[in-house]
DRENDO-1510 file (C-alpha; in Angstrom, 1 decimal, always signed):
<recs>
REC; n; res; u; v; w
REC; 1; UNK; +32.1; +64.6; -17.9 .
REC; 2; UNK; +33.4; +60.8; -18.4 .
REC; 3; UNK; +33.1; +60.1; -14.5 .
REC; 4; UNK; +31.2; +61.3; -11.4 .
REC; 5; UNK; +32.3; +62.2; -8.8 .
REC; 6; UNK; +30.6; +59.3; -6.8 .
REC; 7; UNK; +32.6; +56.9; -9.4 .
REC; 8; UNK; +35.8; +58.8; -8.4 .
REC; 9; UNK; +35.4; +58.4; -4.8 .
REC; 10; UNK; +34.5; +54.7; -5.5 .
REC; 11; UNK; +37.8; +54.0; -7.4 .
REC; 12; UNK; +39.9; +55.7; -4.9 .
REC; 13; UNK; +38.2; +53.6; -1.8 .
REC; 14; UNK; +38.4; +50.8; -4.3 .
REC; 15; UNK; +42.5; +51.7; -4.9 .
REC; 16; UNK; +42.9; +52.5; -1.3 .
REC; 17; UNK; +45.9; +50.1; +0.2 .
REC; 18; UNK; +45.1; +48.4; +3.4 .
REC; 19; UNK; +48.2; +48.0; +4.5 .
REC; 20; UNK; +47.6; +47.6; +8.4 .
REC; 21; UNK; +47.9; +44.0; +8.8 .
REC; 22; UNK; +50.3; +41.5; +7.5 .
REC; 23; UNK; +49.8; +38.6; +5.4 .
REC; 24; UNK; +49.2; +36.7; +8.8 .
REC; 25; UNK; +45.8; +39.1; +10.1 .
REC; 26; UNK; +48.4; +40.8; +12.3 .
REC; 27; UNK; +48.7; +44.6; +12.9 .
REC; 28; UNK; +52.2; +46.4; +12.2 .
REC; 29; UNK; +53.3; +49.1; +13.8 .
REC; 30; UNK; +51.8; +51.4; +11.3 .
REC; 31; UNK; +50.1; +53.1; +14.3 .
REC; 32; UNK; +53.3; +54.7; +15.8 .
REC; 33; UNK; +54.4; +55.9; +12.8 .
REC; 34; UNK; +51.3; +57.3; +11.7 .
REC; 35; UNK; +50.8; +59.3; +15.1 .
REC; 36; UNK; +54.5; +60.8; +14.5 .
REC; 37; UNK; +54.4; +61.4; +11.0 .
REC; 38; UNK; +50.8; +62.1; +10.0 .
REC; 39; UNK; +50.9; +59.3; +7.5 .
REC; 40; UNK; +51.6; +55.8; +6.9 .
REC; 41; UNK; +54.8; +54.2; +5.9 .
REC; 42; UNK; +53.2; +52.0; +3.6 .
REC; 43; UNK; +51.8; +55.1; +1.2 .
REC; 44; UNK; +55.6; +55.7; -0.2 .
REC; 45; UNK; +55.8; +52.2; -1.2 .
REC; 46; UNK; +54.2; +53.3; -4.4 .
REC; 47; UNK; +53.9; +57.5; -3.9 .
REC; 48; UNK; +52.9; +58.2; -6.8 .
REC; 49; UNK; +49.9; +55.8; -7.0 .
REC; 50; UNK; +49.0; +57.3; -3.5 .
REC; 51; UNK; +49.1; +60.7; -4.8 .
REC; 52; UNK; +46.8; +59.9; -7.5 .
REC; 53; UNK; +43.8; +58.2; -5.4 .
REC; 54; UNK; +44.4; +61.4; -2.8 .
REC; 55; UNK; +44.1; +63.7; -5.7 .
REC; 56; UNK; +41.2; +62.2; -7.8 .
REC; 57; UNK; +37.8; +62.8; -6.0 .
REC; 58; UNK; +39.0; +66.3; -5.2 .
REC; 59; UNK; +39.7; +67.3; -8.3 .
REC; 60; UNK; +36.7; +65.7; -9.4 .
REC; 61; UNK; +34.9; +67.4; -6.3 .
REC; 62; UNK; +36.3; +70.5; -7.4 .
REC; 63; UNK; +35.3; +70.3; -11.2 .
REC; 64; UNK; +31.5; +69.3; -10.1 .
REC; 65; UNK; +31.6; +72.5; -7.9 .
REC; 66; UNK; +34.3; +75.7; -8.9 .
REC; 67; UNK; +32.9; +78.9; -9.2 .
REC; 68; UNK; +35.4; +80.7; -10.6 .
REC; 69; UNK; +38.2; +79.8; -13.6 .
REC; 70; UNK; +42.1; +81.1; -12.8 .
REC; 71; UNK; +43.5; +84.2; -14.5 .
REC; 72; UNK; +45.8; +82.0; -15.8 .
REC; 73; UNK; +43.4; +81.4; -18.5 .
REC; 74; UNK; +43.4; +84.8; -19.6 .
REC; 75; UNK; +40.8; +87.2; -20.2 .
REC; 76; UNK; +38.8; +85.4; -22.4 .
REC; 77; UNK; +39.0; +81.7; -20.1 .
REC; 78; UNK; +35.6; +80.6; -19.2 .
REC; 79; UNK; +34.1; +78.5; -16.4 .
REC; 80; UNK; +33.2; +75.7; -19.5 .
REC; 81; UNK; +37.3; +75.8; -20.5 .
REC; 82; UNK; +38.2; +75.6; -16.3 .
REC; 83; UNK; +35.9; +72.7; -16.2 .
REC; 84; UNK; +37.2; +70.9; -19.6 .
REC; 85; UNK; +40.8; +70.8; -18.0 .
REC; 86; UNK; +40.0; +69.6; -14.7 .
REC; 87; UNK; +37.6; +66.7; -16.5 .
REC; 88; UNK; +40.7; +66.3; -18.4 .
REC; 89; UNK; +43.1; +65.4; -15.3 .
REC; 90; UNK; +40.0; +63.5; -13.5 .
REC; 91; UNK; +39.9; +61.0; -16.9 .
REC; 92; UNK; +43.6; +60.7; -17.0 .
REC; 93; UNK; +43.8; +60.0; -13.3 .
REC; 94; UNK; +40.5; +57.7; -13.8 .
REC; 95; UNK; +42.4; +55.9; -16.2 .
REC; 96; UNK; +45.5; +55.2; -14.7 .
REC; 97; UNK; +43.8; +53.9; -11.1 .
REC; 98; UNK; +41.4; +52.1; -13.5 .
REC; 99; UNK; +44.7; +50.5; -14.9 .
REC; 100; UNK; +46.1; +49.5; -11.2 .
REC; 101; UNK; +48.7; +52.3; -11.9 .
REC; 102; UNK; +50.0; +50.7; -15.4 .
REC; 103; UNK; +50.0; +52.9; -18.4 .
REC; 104; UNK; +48.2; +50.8; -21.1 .
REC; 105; UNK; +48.9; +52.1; -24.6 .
REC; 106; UNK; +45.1; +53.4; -25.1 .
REC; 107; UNK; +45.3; +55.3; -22.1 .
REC; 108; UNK; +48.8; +56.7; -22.6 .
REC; 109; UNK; +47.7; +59.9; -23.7 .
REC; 110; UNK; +44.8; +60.6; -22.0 .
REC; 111; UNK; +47.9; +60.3; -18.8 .
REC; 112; UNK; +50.0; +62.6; -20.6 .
REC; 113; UNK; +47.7; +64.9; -21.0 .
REC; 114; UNK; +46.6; +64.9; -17.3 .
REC; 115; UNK; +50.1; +64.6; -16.2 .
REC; 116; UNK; +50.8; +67.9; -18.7 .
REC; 117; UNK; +47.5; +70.0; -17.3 .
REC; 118; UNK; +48.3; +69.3; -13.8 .
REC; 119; UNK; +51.6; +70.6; -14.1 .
REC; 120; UNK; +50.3; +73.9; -15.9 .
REC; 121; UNK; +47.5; +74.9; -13.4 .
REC; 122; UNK; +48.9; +73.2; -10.2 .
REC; 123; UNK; +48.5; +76.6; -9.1 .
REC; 124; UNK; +45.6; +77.3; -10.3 .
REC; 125; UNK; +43.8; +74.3; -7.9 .
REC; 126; UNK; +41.7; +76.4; -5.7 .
REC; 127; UNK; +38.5; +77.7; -5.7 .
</recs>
C-alpha cells in the first residue's frame, strides 16, 4: 500500500473546500441550500474534484478492511488481487488531490488507470 488510510483522510480534510464564507468573513446562504438539497452549492463548482476527496478515504477504508473480493474477478480472484485494485484507485486518486486536481505528466497514468479500475468494478464497491 503507497498510502494509509490516515494519509487519505488527511488529504481529503486537507482538499476539503470551505466555501461558507466570503472573501469578506461573511456567511452565504449556503445554509438554505444545504437544508433543501442535502449538499452545498459550492461542491459542483468543481464536481469532479468533490467526488474524488468523498471517494478517497472510503475506498481506502474499504481496501484496509474488505473481507471478501467480487465475482467479477472470477473464480480464481483473490482477496490479494481485490486489494491491488482498490490500492490502485486510492494512488491514482492520491495523486490527483496531491496535484490540487491537475494531471501532471508523472501521474497521468497512475489517473488513467484509477479512472479505468473504477469504471470496471464500480459495481463491485461493497463489502
Amino acid at each position: 500500500m503507497k498510502y494509509t488510510l490516515e494519509q487519505c483522510v488527511e488529504m481529503a480534510k486537507q482538499n476539503a473546500n470551505d466555501y461558507s464564507y466570503d472573501d469578506l468573513g461573511r456567511q452565504k446562504d449556503s445554509d438554505d441550500f444545504f437544508e433543501k438539497y442535502g449538499f452545498r452549492r459550492e461542491d459542483t463548482w468543481n464536481l469532479d474534484y468533490s467526488i474524488l476527496i468523498y471517494i478517497l478515504p472510503r475506498l481506502a477504508y474499504l481496501r484496509d478492511t474488505c473481507i471478501g473480493c467480487p465475482v467479477s474477478l472470477g473464480e480464481d480472484g483473490t482477496m490479494e488481487e481485490w486489494k491491488n485494485i482498490l490500492d490502485k484507485i486510492v494512488t491514482g486518486i492520491y495523486k490527483c488531490l496531491e496535484a490540487d486536481g491537475y494531471y501532471k505528466e508523472e501521474n497521468a497514468e497512475s489517473i488513467k488507470e484509477a479512472g479505468e479500475l473504477m469504471l470496471k468494478y464500480f459495481g463491485d464497491l461493497w463489502d
